[in-house]
C-alpha positions as CSV (number, residue, x, y, z in Angstrom):
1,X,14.4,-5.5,-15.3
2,X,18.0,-5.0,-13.6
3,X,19.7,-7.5,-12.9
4,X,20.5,-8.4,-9.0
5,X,24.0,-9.5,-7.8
6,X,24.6,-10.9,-5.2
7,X,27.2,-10.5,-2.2
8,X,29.5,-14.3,-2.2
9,X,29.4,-15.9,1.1
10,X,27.1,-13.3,3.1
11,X,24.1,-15.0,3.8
12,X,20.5,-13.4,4.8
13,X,17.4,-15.2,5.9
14,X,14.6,-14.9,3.6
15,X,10.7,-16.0,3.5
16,X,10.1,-18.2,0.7
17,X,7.7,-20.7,-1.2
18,X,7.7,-23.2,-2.9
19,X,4.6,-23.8,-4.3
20,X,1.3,-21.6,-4.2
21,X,-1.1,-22.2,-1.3
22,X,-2.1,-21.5,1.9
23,X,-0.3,-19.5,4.7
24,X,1.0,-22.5,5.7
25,X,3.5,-22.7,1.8
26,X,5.5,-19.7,3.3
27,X,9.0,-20.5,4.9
28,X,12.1,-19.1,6.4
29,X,15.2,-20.2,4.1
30,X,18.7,-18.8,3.7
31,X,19.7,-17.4,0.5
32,X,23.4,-15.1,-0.3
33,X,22.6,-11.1,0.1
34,X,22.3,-9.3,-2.9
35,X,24.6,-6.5,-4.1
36,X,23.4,-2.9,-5.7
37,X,23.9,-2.6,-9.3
38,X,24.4,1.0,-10.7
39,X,21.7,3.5,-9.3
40,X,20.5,0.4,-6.7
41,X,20.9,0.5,-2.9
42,X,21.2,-2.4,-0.5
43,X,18.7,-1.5,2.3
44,X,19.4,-3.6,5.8
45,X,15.6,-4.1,6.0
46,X,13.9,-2.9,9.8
47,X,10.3,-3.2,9.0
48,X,8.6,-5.2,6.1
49,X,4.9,-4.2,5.1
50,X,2.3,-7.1,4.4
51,X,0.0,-6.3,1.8
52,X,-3.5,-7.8,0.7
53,X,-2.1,-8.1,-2.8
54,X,1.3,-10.9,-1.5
55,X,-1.5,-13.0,-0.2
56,X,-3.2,-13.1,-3.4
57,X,0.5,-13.6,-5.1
58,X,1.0,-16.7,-2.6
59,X,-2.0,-18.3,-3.2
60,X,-1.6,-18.7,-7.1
61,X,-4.3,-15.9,-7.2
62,X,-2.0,-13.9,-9.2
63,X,0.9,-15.0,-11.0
64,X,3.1,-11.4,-10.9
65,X,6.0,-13.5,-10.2
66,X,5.5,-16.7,-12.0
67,X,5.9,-19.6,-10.7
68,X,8.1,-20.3,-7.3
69,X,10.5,-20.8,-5.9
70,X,10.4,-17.0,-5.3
71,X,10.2,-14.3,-2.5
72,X,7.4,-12.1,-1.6
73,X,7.2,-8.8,-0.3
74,X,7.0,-5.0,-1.4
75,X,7.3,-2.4,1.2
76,X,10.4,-2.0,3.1
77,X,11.8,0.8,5.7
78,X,15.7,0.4,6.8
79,X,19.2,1.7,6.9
80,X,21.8,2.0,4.2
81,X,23.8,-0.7,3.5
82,X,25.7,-0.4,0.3
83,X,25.3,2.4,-2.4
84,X,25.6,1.4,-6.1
85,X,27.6,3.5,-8.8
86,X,26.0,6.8,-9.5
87,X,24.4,6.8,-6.5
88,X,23.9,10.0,-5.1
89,X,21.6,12.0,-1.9
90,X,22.2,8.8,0.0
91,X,25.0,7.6,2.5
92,X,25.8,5.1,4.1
93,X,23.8,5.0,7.5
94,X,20.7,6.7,6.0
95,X,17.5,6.1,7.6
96,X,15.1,5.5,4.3
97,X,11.7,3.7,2.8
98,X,10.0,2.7,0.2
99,X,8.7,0.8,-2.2
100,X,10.1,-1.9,-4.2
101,X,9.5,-2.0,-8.1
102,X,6.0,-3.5,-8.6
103,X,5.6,-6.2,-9.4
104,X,9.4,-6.2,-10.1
105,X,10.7,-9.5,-8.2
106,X,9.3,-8.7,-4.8
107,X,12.3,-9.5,-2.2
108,X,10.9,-7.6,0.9
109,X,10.2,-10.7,2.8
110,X,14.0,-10.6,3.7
111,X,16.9,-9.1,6.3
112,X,18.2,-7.3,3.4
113,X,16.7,-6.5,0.0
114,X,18.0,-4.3,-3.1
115,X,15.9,-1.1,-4.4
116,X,16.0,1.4,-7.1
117,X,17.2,4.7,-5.3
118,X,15.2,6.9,-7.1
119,X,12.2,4.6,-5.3
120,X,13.5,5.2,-2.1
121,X,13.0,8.5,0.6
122,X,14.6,9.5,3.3
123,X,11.9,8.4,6.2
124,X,10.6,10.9,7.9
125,X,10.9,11.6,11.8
126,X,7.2,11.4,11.8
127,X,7.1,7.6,11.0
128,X,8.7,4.9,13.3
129,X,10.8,2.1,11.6
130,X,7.5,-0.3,11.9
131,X,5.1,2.5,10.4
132,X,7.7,3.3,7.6
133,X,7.6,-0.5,6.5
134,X,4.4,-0.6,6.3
135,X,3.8,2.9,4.6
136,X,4.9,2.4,1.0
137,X,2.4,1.0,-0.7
138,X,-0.6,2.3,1.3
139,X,0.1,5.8,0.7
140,X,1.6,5.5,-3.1
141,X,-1.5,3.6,-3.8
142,X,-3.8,6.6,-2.2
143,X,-1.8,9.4,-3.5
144,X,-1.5,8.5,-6.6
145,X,-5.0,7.3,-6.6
146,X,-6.9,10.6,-5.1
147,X,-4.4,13.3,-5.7
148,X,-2.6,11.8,-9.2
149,X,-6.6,10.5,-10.2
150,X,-8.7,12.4,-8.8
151,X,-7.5,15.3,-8.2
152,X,-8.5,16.0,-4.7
153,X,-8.6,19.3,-3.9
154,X,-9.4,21.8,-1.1
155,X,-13.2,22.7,-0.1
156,X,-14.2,18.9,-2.2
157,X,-16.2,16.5,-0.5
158,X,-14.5,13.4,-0.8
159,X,-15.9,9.6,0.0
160,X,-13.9,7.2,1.0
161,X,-14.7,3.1,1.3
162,X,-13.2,0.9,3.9
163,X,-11.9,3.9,5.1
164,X,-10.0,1.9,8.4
165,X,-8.2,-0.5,6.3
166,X,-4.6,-0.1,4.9
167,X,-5.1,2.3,1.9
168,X,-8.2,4.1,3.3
169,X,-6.9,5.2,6.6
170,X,-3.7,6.7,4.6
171,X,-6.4,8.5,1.8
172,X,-8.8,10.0,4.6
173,X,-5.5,11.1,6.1
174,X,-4.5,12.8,2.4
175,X,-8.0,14.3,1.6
176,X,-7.9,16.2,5.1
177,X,-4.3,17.7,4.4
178,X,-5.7,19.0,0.8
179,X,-8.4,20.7,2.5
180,X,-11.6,18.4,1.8
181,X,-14.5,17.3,3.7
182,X,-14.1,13.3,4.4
183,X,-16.5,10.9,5.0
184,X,-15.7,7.2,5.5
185,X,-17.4,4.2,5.8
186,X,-16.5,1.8,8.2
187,X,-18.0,-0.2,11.3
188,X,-19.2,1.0,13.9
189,X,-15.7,0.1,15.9
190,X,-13.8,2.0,14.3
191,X,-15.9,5.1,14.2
192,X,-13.3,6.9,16.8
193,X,-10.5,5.6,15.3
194,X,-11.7,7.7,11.8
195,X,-12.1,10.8,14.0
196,X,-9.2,10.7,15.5
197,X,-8.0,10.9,11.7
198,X,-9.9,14.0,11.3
199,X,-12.5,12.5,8.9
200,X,-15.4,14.5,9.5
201,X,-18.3,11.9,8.9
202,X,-18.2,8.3,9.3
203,X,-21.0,5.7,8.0
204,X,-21.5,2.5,9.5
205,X,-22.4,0.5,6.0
206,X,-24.0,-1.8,8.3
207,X,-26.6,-0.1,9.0
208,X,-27.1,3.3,6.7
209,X,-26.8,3.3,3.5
210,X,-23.9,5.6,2.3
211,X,-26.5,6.7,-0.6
212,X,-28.0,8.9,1.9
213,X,-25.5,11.2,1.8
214,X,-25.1,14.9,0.1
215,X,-23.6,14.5,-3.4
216,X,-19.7,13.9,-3.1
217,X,-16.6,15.1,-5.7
218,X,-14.7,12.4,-5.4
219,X,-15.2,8.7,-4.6
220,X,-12.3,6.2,-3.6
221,X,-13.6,2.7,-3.8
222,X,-11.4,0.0,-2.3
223,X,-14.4,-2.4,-1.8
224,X,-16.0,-3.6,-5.1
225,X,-18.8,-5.6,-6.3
226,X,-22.1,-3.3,-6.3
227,X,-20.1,-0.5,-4.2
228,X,-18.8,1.1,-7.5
229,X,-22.7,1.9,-9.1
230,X,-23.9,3.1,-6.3
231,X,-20.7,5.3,-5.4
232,X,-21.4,6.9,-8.9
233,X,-25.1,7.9,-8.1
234,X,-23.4,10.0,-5.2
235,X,-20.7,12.0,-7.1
236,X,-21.9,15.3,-8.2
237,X,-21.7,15.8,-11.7
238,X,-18.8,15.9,-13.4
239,X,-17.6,14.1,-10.0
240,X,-15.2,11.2,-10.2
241,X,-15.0,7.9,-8.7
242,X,-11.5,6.5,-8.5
243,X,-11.0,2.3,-7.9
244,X,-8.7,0.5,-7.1
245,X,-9.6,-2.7,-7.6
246,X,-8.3,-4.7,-10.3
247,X,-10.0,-7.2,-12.5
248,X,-13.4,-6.3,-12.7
249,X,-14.5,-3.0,-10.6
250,X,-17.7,-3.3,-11.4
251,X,-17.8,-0.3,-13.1
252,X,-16.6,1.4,-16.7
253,X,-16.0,4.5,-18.3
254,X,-19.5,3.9,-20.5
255,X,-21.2,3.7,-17.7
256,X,-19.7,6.6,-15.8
257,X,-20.3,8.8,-19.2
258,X,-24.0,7.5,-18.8
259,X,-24.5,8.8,-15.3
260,X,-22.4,12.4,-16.2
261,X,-19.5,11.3,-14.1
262,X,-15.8,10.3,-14.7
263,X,-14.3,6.9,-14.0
264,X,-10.6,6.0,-12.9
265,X,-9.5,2.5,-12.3
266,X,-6.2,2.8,-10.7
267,X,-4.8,-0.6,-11.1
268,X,-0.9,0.0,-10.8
269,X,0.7,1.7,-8.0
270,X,4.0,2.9,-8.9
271,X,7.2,3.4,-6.9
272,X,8.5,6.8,-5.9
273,X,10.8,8.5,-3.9
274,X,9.6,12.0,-4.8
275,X,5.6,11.0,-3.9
276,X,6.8,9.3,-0.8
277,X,8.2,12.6,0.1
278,X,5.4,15.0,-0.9
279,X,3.1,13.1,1.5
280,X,1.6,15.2,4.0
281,X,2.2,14.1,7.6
282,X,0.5,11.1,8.0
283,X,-0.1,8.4,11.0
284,X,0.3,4.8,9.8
285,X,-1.7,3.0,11.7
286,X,0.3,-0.9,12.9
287,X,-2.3,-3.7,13.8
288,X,0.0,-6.4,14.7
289,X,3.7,-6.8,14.1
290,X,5.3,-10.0,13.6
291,X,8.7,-11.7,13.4
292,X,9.6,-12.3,9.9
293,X,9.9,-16.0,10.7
294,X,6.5,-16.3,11.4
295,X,5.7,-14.5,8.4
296,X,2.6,-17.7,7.7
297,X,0.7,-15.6,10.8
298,X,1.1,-12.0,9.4
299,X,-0.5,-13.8,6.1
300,X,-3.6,-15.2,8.0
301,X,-4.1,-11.9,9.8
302,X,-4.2,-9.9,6.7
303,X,-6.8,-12.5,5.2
304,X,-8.9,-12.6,8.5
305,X,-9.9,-9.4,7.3
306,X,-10.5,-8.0,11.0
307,X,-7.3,-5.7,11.0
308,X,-7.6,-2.1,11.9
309,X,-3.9,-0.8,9.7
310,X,-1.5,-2.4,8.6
311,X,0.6,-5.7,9.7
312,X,4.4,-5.8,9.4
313,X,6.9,-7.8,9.4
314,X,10.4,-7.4,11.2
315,X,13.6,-9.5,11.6
């Protein structure tokens, strides 16, 4: 791990905890702004992304940072601030995103954070401040899950689970731009949101079963429990199904060999400038965005599990 410095006397408001808990643990604190070490960059954070997985770190559910005081938070989008020796393709000014070293010592919950530069991307015009925060982890997670993974590739039919939630509304988004035929599940609300992704057929799980379909390439599941068995009876064979949830999918490779098909569990995402700039166009889709001080609210609206996108923090 490199080592942060820090910059003496220049203090930054950060979100921290001091104990695991509840929304309620999270708090807004001052603390002195780090400094780049050699190949870092001090972003001057714009947009901070709020991911399933920091509610899960702040509620003891798991321990990627050990134990507190510490500072959650991932996914950043911002300007320049301060380039570290050796740094180059960057100045000062620099509109950029991306994603900080997972777990790394999180640090996005902040008005300024420090990231490796290779990790980082120029943001593209495509993506406002608020949709770049939010971005990072969402579409590493599905591109290295369906493309790295699965290999999605035109003229595929390709399934997708919880296809209106963070990750899925970036991987239906990917599929289409590699040329497959996407179908997501999703409720019925959401139905027109999916199209207006381009996914060609949506399923309300509620009421069809997404076994019904035609026999599919590639599965993404981001759902678990019994989702991963019965994904595998739809893959073609030879097909793969591709999770990403950790702990137990479910699901294992035995299994998949058994049924003819191929299983990935994608567990890590991993930071990356050059994948953050090889995704296709892509609309991030923002549910709510919140003040970083009440970042206790963007936590309980992540765990209501009624957003549509992502939530994001800004300062």
């Amino acid at each position: 791990m490199v080592p942060i410095g820090t910059s003496k006397g220049i203090i930054m408001r950060v979100i921290t905890q001091k104990a695991v808990g509840d929304a309620s643990v999270l708090e807004v604190a001052e603390a002195e702004r780090p400094a780049p070490e050699p190949g870092q960059v001090l972003v001057k954070i714009g947009a901070a992304g709020v991911n399933p997985i920091d509610t899960y770190i702040r509620g003891g559910g798991f321990p990627a940072l050990g134990e507190p005081p510490f500072t959650l938070g991932w996914d950043l989008a911002g300007t320049v601030e301060q380039l570290g020796e050796g740094v180059s393709g960057f100045a000062l000014g620099d509109e950029v995103y991306g994603l900080l070293t997972f777990p790394g010592t999180g640090g996005g919950y902040a008005e300024y954070a420090v990231a490796e530069a290779a990790d980082l991307a120029p943001r593209p015009s495509w993506l406002t401040v608020e949709q770049a925060g939010a971005a990072p982890m969402v579409a590493l997670t599905a591109w290295q899950a369906l493309v790295g993974r699965g290999g999605v590739a035109e003229g595929q039919r390709v399934l997708v689970h919880a296809a209106a939630g963070g990750v899925g509304h970036v991987a239906v988004q990917i599929a289409k731009a590699r040329g497959a035929h996407v179908i997501g599940t999703a409720s019925a609300a959401k139905h027109d949101f999916l199209r207006s992704l381009g996914v060609d057929e949506v399923i309300d799980y509620r009421h069809r079963d997404f076994t019904e379909i035609d026999p599919v390439d590639v599965v993404l599941d981001t759902v678990g429990g019994d989702y991963a068995e019965r994904s595998a009876r739809v893959l073609k064979p030879g097909g793969v199904l591709v999770s990403i949830i950790p702990g137990n999918p479910g699901f294992d490779v035995d299994r998949a060999a058994a049924l003819g098909v191929r299983f990935e569990l994608f567990a890590n995402v991993t930071a990356s400038g050059a994948d953050l700039a090889a995704l296709p166009q892509l609309k991030v889709q923002i549910d709510h965005v919140v003040p970083l001080a009440e970042a206790a609210k963007a936590h309980e609206l992540v765990e209501s599990g009624r957003t549509t996108g992502k939530v994001v923090l800004v300062p």
